[in-house]
N, C-alpha and C positions, 0 to 999 in steps of 0.2 A: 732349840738348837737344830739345825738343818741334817739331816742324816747326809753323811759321807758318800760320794756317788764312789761306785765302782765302773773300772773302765779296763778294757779288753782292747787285743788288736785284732782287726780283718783279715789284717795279710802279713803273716808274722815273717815274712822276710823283709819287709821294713821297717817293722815294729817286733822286736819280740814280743809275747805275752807278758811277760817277767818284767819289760818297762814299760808295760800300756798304760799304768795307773800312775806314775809322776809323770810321765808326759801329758795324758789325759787331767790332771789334776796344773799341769802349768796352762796347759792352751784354755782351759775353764779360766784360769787369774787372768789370766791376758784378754780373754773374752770381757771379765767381768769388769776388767779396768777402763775396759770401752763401752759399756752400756749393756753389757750383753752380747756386742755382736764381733767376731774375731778377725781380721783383714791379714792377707798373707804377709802383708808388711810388718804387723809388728811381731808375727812368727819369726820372719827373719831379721829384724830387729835384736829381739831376745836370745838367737841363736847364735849372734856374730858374738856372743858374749861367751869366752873359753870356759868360764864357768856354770852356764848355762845347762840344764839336763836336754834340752834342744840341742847343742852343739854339735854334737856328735852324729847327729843325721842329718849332717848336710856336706857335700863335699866344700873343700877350702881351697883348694888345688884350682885357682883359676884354669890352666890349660886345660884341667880333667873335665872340669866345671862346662867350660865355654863346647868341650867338646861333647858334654851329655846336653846340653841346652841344641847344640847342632842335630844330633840325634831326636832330640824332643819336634823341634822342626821340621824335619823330613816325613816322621811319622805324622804329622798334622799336614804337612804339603800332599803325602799319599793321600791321608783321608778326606781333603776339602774337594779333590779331582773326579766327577763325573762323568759320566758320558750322556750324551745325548741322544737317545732313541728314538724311534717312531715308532707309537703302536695305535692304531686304528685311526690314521690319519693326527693324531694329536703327541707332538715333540715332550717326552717326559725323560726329567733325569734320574741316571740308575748310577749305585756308587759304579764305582770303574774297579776298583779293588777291595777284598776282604782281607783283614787280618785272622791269622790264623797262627793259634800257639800251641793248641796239644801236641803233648809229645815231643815240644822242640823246645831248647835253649832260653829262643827269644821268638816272638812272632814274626811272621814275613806274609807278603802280600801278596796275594792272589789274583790274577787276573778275573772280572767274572766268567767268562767265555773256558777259563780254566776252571773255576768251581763247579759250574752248572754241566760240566761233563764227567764229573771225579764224585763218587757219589760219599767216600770216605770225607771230605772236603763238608760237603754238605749236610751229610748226618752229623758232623764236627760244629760245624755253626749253628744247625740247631737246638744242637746242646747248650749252648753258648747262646743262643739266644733263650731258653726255656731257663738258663741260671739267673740271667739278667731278668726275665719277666718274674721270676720267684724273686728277685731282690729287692725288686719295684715292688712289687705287690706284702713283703713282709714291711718295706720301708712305712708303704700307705696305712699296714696296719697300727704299727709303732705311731704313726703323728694321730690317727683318729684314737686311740686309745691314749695318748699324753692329752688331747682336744678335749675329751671327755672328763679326764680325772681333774681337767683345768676348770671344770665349769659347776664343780663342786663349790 
């Protein structure tokens, strides 16, 4: 008999802690019912369903819906936007804007020409960048440690 996994949330304003394990324990069945591998589609498949422990994390409110999906947008429109530079005769692109959330509500964007003169700005990202490289590098350690216990 396979021991029970247990499951946690990251970001418990999306997930409480208190329902990371039925959630965690449906998106496993739905994983499982495919081969193993999960597609966002039968996430929200499963979720259109009133019944569903999914349900409930999803907005239903078409307008409210279309309007966080517009939202979604804009923040993906600011981030694909470059600029184009010259440095040492050779054209390279630099993002054009930073998101930046400490301290605030919701993130808002930063001009670079405004970060790289704002030193709170800066010491802010790379905090945010030093969380992201520790996330990356425990994520690297979790697969090389599952790679290994797999090869038992």
């Amino acid at each position: 008999m396979a021991k029970k996994k247990k499951f946690s949330s990251k970001n418990t304003f999306v997930l409480p802690k208190k329902e990371a394990q039925v959630v965690g324990e449906k998106l496993h069945e739905l994983a499982e019912q495919n081969g193993g591998e999960l597609e966002t589609k039968s996430v929200l498949a499963e979720a259109k369903k009133r019944t569903s422990i999914l349900h409930k994390y999803f907005e239903w409110s078409d307008t409210k819906a279309a309007h966080e999906y517009r939202m979604h947008q804009a923040r993906h429109l600011i981030a694909v936007v470059v600029e184009l530079r010259w440095d040492k005769g050779v054209e390279e692109e630099q993002k054009s804007f930073f998101s930046v959330s400490k301290d605030r509500p919701s993130p808002v964007y930063i001009t670079v020409d405004t970060v790289v003169q704002n030193k709170d700005y800066i010491d802010g990202l790379f905090e945010e960048f030093e969380q992201h490289i520790q996330y990356l590098g425990n994520t690297m350690k979790q697969l090389r440690k599952l790679m290994r216990k797999n090869k038992r």
